[in-house]
C-alpha positions in Angstrom: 0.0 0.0 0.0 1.5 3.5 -1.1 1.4 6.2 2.1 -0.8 8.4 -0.8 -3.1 5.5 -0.2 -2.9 5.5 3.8 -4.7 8.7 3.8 -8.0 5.8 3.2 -6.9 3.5 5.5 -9.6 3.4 8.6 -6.7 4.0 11.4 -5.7 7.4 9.1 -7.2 9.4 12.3 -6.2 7.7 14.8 -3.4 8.7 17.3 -2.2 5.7 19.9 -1.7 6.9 23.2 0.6 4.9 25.8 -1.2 3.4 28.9 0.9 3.8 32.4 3.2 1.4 31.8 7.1 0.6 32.8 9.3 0.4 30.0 13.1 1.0 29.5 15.7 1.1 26.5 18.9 -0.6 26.5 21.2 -2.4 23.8 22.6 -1.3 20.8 21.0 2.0 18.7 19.6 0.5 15.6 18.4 2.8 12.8 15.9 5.6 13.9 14.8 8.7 13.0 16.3 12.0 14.4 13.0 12.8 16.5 12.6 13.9 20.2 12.4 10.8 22.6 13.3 8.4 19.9 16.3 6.7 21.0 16.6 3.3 18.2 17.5 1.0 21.3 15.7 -1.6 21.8 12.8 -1.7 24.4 11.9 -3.7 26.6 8.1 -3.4 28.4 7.2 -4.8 31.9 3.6 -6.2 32.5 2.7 -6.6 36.5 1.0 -9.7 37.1 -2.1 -9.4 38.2 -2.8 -13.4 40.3 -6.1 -14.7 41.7 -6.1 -15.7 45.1 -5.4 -19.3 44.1 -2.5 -17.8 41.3 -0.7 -16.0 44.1 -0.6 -19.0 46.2 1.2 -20.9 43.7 3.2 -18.1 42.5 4.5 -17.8 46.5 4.8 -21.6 46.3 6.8 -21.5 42.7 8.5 -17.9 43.7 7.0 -16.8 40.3 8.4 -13.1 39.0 5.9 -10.6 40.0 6.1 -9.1 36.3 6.7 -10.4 32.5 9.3 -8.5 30.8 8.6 -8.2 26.9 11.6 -7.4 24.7 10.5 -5.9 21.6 12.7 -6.3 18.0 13.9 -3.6 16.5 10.8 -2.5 14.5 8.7 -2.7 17.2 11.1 -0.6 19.6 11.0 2.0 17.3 7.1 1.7 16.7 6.7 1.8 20.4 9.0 5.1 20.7 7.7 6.6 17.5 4.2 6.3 20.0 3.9 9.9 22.3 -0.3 10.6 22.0 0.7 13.4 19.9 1.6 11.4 16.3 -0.8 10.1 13.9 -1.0 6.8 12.4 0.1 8.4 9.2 3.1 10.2 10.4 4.3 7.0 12.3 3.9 5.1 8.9 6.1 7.5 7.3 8.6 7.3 9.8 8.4 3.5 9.9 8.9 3.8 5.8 11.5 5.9 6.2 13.6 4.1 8.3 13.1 0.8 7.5 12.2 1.4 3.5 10.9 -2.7 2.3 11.4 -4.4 5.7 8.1 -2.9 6.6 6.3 -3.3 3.3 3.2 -2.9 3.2 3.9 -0.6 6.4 -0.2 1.1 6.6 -0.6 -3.1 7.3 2.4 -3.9 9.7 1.9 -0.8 11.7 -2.0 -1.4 11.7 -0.5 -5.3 12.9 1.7 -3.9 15.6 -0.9 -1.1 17.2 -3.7 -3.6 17.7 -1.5 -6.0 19.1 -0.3 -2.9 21.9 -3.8 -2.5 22.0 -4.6 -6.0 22.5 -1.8 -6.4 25.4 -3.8 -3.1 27.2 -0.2 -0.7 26.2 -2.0 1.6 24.5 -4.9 3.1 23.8 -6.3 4.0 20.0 -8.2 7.3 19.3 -9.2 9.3 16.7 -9.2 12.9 15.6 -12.1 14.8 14.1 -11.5 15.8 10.8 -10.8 19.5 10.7 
């Protein structure tokens, strides 16, 4: 899909927005664009656990971590960065394209992908401007 296209694409509008959620960048600075709070190291997310009575029992029997810690790849570290609440879906496509040229081809699809699954996970939150 061209980014001309994206312009039809039904998340055009929308602007992700991070939930409260710890996070942290470490590692090696892959490609990246020169943009405020974009870093290109990789991030890594970390989920609290939330345990039923009968799940913390076990988990104090097990000595289960209290938290999950997701490392994201390269294309997803930036995708999560390139997320402030401020930047469209459009502009984070662009900057995805950009950086990343044919490894994110089509990128209005694999940035669609990678939002819903933040979204699915409860990271972030999807909204959508009015159109002016």
């Amino acid at each position: 899909m061209d980014l001309i296209e994206l312009e039809n694409h039904p998340l055009a509008r929308a602007v992700p927005l991070k939930m409260p959620v710890e996070f942290f960048v470490d590692g090696e600075i892959g490609p990246h664009p020169s943009l405020p709070g974009v870093s290109g190291k990789i991030v890594t997310i970390v989920i609290e656990k939330k345990f039923n009575r009968f799940e913390r029992i076990l988990a104090k029997i097990f000595k289960a971590p209290p938290e999950l810690k997701r490392v994201l790849d390269h294309k997803n570290s930036l995708l999560w960065e390139l997320i402030d609440g401020e930047r469209e879906f459009l502009i984070i496509c662009q900057q995805m394209d950009q950086t990343y040229n044919e490894d994110v081809a089509p990128v209005g699809q694999r940035v669609a992908m990678g939002l819903k699954t933040f979204e699915r996970l409860g990271l972030i939150r999807i909204y959508f401007r009015e159109e002016e």
